[in-house]
C-alpha positions as CSV (number, residue, x, y, z in Angstrom):
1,X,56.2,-26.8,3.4
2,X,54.7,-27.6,7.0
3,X,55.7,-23.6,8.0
4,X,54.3,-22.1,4.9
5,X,51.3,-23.7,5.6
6,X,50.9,-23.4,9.3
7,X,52.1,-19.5,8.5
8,X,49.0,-19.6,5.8
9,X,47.1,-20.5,8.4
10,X,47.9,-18.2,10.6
11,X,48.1,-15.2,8.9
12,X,44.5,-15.9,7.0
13,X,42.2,-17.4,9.9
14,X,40.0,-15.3,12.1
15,X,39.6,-16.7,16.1
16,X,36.3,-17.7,16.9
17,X,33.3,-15.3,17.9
18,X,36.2,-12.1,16.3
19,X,33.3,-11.1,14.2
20,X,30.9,-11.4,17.2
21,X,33.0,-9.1,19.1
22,X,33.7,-6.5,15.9
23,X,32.5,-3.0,16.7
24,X,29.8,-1.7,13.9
25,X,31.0,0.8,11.9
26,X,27.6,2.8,11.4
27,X,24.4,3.1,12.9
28,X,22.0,0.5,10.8
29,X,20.3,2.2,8.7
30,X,16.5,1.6,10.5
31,X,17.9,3.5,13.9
32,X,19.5,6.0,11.7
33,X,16.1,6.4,10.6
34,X,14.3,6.6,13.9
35,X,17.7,9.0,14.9
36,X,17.7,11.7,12.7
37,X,14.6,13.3,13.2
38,X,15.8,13.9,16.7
39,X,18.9,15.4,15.9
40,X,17.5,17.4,13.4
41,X,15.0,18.7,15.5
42,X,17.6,19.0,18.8
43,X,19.3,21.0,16.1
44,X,17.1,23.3,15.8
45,X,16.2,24.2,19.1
46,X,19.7,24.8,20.3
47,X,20.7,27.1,17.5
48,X,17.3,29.0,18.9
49,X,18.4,28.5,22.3
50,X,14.8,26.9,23.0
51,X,15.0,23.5,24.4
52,X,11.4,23.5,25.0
53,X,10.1,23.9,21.2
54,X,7.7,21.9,20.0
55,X,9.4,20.3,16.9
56,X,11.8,18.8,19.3
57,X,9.1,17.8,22.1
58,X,7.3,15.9,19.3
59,X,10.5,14.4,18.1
60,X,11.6,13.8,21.2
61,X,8.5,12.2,22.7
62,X,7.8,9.9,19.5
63,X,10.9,8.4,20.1
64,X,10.6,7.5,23.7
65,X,7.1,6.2,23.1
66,X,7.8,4.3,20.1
67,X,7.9,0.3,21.2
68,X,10.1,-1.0,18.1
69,X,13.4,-2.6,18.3
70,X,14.7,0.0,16.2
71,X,13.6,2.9,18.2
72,X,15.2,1.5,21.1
73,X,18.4,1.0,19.8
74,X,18.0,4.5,18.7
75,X,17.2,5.6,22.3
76,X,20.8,4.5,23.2
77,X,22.4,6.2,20.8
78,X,21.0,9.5,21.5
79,X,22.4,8.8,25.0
80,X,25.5,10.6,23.0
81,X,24.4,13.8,22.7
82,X,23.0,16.8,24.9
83,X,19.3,16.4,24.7
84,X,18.6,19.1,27.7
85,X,18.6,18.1,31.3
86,X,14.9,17.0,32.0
87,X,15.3,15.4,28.3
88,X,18.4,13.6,29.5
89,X,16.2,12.4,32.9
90,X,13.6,11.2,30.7
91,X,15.8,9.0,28.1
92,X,17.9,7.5,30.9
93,X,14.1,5.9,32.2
94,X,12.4,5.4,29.1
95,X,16.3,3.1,28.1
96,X,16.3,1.5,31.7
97,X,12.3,0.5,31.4
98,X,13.5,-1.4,28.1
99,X,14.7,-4.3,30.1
100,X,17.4,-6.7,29.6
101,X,17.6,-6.1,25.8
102,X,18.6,-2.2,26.8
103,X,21.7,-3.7,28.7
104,X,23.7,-5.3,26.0
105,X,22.6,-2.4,23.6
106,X,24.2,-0.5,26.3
107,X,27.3,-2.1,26.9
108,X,27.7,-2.2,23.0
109,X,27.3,1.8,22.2
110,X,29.4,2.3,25.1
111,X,32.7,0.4,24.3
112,X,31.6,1.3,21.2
113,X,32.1,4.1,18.8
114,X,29.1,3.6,16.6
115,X,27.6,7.2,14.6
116,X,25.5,8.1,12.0
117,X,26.0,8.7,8.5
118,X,24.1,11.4,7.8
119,X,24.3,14.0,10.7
120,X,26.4,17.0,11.8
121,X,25.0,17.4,15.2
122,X,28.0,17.0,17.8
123,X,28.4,14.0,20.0
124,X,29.6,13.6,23.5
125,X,30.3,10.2,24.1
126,X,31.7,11.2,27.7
127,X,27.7,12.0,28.9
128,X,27.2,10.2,31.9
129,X,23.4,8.7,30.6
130,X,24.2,4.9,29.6
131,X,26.1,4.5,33.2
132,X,23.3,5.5,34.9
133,X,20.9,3.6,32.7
134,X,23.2,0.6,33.4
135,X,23.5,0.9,37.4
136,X,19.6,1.1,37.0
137,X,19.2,-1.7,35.3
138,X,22.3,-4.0,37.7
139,X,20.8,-3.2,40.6
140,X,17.2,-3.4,39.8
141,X,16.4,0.1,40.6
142,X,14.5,1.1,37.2
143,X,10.8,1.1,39.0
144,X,11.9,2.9,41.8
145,X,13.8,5.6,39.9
146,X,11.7,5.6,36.7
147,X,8.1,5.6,38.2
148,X,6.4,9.4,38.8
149,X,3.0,10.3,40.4
């Protein structure tokens, strides 16, 4: 009786924090939100082979400036995906001037495989953005490297 239950017990009980450490399976559904408009617009200015069009800019821009929690999150996940090269400069600052909040999100999306739902834009989770958002943010350098005249 005393190995069926300690085998009951094993077999059913979850180590402390598991959940904690659980990877999500989807992007929630408010960064989704904040997302997709970028994608969509990124969309369509590579299949014109214009990474300068205005849809994007706006899209692109409203993001960065937004201040919620949900836009920032969102800010990390883009970090997956080619955004154009001055684009990429500017989302690697605007995450590092997020603070200590960006790090964990960070961290997270990168030992993490976390997507969208609802979009057929291709990732690239082997972009080099959240490392250099992170060695900002570790050795204190977002100021310095994030601050133009």
């Amino acid at each position: 009786m005393k190995k069926l239950v300690l085998i009951f017990v094993c077999a059913f009980s979850t180590p402390v924090g598991a959940e904690q450490n659980a990877c999500p399976v989807s992007l929630p559904i408010a960064v989704e939100a904040k997302l997709l408009p970028v994608l969509d617009a990124r969309d369509v200015a590579s299949r014109k082979n214009d990474w300068w069009d205005k849809g994007y800019e706006k899209a692109f821009t409203a993001l960065l400036e937004a201040k919620d929690e949900a836009s920032k999150e969102a800010r990390v996940a883009l970090m997956d995906y080619y955004v154009g090269e001055a684009y990429g400069e500017e989302l690697v600052c605007a995450v590092a001037l997020d603070g200590g909040k960006a790090t964990s999100l960070l961290e997270l999306y990168s030992s993490c495989d976390i997507k969208p739902t609802h979009s057929t834009v291709p990732r690239n989770r082997t972009l080099p953005l959240r490392g250099y958002a992170l060695e900002m943010l570790k050795k204190g350098l977002v100021k310095e490297s994030c601050t133009y005249e």
